[in-house]
N, C-alpha and C positions, 0 to 999 in steps of 0.2 A: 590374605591378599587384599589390599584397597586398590582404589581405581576412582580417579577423578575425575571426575564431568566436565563438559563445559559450563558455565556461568550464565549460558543464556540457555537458562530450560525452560522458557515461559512462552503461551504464543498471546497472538491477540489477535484482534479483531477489528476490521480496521471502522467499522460502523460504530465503534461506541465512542470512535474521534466525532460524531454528529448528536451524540447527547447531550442535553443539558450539563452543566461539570457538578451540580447537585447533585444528580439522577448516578453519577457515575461513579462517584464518589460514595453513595449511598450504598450499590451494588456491588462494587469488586475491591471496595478499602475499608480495611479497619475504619472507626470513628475518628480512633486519634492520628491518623495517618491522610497526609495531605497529597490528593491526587495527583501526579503530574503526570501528563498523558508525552511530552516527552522522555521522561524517563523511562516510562512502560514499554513505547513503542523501542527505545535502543536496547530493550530487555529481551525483547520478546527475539526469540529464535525463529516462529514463523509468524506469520501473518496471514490470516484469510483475508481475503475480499468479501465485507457480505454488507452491499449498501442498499439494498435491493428498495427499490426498482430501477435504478444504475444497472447494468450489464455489468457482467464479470471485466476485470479489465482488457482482456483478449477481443473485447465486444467494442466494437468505437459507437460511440456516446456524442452526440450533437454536443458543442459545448457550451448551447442554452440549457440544457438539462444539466450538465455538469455543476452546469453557476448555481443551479437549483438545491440540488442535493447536497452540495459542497457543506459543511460544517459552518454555520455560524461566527460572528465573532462577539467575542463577552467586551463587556463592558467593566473598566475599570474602575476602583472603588474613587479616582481622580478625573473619573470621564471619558476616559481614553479608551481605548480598545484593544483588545488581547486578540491579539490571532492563531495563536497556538496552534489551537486543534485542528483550525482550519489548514493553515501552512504545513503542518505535519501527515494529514489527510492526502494533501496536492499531491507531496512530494513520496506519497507512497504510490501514488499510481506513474508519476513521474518515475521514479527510481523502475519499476516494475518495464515501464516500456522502454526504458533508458537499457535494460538489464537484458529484455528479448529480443531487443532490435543488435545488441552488442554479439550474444550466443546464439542465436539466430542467425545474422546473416550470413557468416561464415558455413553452415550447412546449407543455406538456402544456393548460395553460390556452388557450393562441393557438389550440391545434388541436380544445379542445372548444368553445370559442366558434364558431369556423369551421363544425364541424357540425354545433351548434346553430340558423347560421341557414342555412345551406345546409337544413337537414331541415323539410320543411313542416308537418310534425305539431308540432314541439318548435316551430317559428318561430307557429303559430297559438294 
């Protein structure tokens, strides 16, 4: 009997979008294989958060510190500027509160209505 996976078995890590792309390239890709941190990120099946000293994303974060920590942008071999890793970084903490605030508030509502009429004060 076989049994086929999904395609996204991979997870990552969302801190190594704030590495140099040398450094990163160096540690998690073959030599003859050219990094692309968007490819990896729509591979990956999860994602941790580990940017530390950022807060987890459940953690709100001033967003002078954000500006701080945020990923770099590269410089193109024409002068210009890559943002990649950076816009990819954003939009993973983006996506993440886009994502809690969606499945979330729908409980958050179910659970103050509930004790709303459970409380005899608020139900009078």
């Amino acid at each position: 009997m076989s049994r086929v996976l999904s395609g996204k078995l991979s997870d990552a890590v969302s801190g190594v979008l704030r590495w140099e792309r040398d450094l990163t390239s160096a540690l998690y890709m073959p030599r003859d294989v050219a990094y692309d941190p968007a490819v990896e990120t729509e591979r990956a099946a999860v994602i941790h958060f580990s940017d530390a000293p950022l807060p987890k994303p459940w953690h709100p974060a001033p967003q002078q510190y954000i500006d701080e920590i945020q990923p770099t942008c590269d410089t193109r071999p024409d002068g210009g500027e890559e943002c990649t890793r950076r816009d990819l970084w954003l939009g993973l903490y983006a996506t993440f509160r886009t994502d809690v605030d969606r499945v979330c508030r729908p409980l958050r509502a179910a659970a103050t209505e509930a004790f709303d009429a459970s409380d005899p004060v608020q139900g009078a």
